[in-house]
Structure formats: C-alpha cells, structure tokens
N, C-alpha and C positions, 0 to 999 in steps of 0.2 A: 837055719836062722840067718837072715836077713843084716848085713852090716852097712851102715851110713857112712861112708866117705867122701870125704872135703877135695874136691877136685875141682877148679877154678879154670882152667885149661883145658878143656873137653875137645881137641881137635875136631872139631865139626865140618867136615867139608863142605859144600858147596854145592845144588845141583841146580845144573842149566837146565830150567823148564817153562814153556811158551806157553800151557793151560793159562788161562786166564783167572782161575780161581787156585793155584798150585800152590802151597807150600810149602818152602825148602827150610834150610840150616842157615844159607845167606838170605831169609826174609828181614823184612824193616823190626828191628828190635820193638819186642813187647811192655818192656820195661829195660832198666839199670842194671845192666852186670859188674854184680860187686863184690868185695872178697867178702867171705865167709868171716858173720859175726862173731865175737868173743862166746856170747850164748843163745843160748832156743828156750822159746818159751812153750813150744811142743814138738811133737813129731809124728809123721804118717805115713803108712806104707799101702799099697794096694796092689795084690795080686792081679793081672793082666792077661783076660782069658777072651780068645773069639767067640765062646760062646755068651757073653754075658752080653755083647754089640745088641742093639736094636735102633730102628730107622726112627726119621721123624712122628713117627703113628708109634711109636712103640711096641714094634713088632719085630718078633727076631731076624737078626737082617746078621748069621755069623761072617766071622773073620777066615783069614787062613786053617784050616786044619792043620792042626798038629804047630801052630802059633803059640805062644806063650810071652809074658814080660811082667816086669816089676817097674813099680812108678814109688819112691823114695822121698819122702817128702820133709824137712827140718825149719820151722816156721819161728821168728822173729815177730812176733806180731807190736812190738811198741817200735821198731825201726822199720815194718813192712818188707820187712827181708823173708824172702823163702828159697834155701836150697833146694837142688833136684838133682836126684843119683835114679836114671832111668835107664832100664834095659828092654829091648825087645830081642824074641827069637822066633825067627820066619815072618817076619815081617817086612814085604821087598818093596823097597822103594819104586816109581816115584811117589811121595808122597801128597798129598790135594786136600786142600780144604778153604774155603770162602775166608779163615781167619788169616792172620797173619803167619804163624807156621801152623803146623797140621797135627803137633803135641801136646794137650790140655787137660784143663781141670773143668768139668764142667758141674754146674750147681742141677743136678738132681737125684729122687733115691734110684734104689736097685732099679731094673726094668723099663727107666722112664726116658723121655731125652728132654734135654735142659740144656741151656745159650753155655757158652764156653766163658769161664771168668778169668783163667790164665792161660796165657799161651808159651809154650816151653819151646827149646832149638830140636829139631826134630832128632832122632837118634840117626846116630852115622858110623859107617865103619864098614872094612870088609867081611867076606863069608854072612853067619847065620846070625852072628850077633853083633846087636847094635847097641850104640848107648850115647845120652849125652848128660853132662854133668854143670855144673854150674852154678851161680847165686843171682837170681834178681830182686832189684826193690823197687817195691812200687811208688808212683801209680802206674798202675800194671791201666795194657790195654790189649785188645785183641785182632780188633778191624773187624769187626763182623757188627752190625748197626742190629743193635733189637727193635723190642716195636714203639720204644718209646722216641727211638731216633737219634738214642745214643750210646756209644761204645758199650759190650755188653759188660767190659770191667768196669765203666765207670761208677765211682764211688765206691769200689768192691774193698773191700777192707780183709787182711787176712785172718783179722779174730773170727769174722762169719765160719771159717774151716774148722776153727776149733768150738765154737759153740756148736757144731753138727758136724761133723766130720761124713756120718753114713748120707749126709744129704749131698754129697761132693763123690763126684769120679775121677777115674784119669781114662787118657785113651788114644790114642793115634789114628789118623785117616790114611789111608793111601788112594790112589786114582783107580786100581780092581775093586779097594772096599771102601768107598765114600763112608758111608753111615761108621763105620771102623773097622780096625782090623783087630783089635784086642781092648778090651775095657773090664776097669774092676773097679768098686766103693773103697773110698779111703775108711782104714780105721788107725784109730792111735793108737801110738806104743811108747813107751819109757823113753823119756830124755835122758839120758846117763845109766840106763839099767844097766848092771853088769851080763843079763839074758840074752840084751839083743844088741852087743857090743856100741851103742849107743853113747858119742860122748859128751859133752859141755852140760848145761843146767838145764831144770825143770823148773818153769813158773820162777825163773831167780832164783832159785835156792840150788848153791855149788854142789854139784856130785861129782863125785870121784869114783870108778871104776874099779875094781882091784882083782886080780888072778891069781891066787896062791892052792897050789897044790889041787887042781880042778877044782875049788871051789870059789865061785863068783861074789864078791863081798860089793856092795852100792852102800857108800856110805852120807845119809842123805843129814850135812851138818844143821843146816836150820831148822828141819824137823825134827832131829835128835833119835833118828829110826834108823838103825842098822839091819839090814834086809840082806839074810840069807840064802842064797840061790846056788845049787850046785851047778855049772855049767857044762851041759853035756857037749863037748866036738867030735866032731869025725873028720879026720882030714883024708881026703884022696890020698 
C-alpha cells in the first residue's frame, strides 16, 4: 500500500544536456513551487509500467524491461495546487522530451496518446531508483505548443483530473524511449483513509487518521461516518 508524503525539498540534480528537445531537473519551471497546502480536495496514484507506453499512432511502443514506477498525485483544486511523490525504477537517464521536462500528466485513456497537461522535475537520484517530490500551482504550462497554437496547459484547470481521473496518465520519457519509458491511468484514492496512510481532508471535510491496535479507525467529522478498516502491514 502506497503512502503520500510531503516532501518539498526533492534534491533534484541537474543534467547537462545539448539535445535540443531534452529535458532535465534544471528545465525552465512548469508552474510555482509551493509548500504543501493545509488540505487536498483529492488524491491519485498511478501504477508506472513499460508496458502500457504506446507512440503517437497508439501503438505499443514498450519501455525498459523489467522498468517499473509510481506517479503520486495530492490535488488542491480551489488553490490549483498539486503535489507529486514519484518514483521510477530502471529508468536511465538522459531523459528527452519536446516539453519542458520529460515527467507528465498527460489527458488521455488507457492505450491512446494525448498532449502533456502537467509537467513534473524529472526523477533524480543514484543507482535504480529515482524520485522526485514536490508542490506546484498553477497556471501550470508545459512548452509543448498544440494545434490550436497554444501551450497544451493552457487554461487546464486541475478539477478536469478529478472529474475523470481514468482520462489522465502519468509517464516519463527518456532519449532510448522517446514515446516513454513507463506509463499508468491515474485512479483515485482516499484523502485521509486510514487504508492508504493518506493524510489532510477530503472535499473539506477534516479527517483524521487513527492506528490502534492494527485496527485503522478514519473518522470522517462532517459526514458523521466512522469507517472501520482493519490495516494489514508488513514491514521488511
């Protein structure tokens, strides 16, 4: 089970790259890096597989074998705020793509491809895993010009993610796998579930979290629903 945390500080290195279309960790910012809001009015996680890649024809076009990654998503949609807790593994830089960095959300369903609406700091770090963490608010932008001849974020609103979330991906490019090296459909999951260690509110309404004796207690005050949840862990 998948945990959201609040990391503001994502040591992002930096990678010196002369492609013309490349992008890094140090590209020209997407939107406003900001600290993590008091609450979320949802949240989304999307499993990050090479095989679900396909090219501009929508055609399977996989990633690295034996690649894998998690794309974390905690959205603010009346401040336009959205955090991102992303991991990739075997996923080798450099990383390339036409937008401004090479880490995105892009608006279409399973199987299809569709323009990029957010663009994230690429994951970074030594060995197999990577990650990058952080808060932006929009107006998000991406650099990538659609057909109308304007930014593909422009006017992108992040309630569209939660009015459709399966209509939205995440995914990563690199310069071996242009079309991507790993992609998954966002789906949503509990803002403060005690299930999926999730904290702050849902839709404004406070929850609270609670762990007593393995059993996972979400006690949801404004709708007056206390939700029992056994919590299974396993810790290494």
């Amino acid at each position: 089970m998948s945990r959201l945390t609040a990391r503001t500080g994502a040591g992002i290195g930096a990678l010196a790259l002369a492609a013309a279309f490349t992008a890094t960790a140090a590209a020209p910012a997407s939107a406003t890096q900001v600290s993590e809001p008091d609450s979320f009015t949802s949240a989304f996680t999307a499993d990050l597989s090479p095989d679900m890649v396909v090219n501009a024809d929508g055609e399977p076009a996989p990633g690295p074998e034996g690649s894998s990654g998690t794309m974390e998503l905690r959205i603010n949609s009346d401040e336009e705020v959205v955090c991102y807790d992303i991991t990739t593994r075997g996923v080798e830089p450099p990383y390339e793509s036409p937008a401004k960095t090479a880490t995105h959300v892009h608006e279409a369903p399973s199987g299809q491809p569709g323009p990029p609406r957010l663009a994230f700091p690429n994951p970074a770090g030594d060995g197999d895993v990577r990650t990058s963490s952080g808060c932006l608010q929009g107006p998000f932008t991406t650099g990538v010009e659609g057909d109308d001849g304007q930014d593909t974020a422009a006017g992108f609103s992040l309630s569209a993610i939660e009015a459709d979330p399966a209509a939205y991906f995440g995914d990563t490019h690199t310069s071996q796998f242009v079309p991507g090296a790993v992609r998954g459909q966002l789906r949503q999951v509990p803002v403060g579930g005690a299930g999926t260690g999730l904290g702050s509110t849902a839709a404004g309404v406070p929850t609270t979290a609670l762990v007593a004796g393995g059993l996972g207690v979400a006690a949801a005050g404004a709708a007056g629903v206390v939700l029992l949840r056994r919590r299974q862990t396993q810790e290494s």
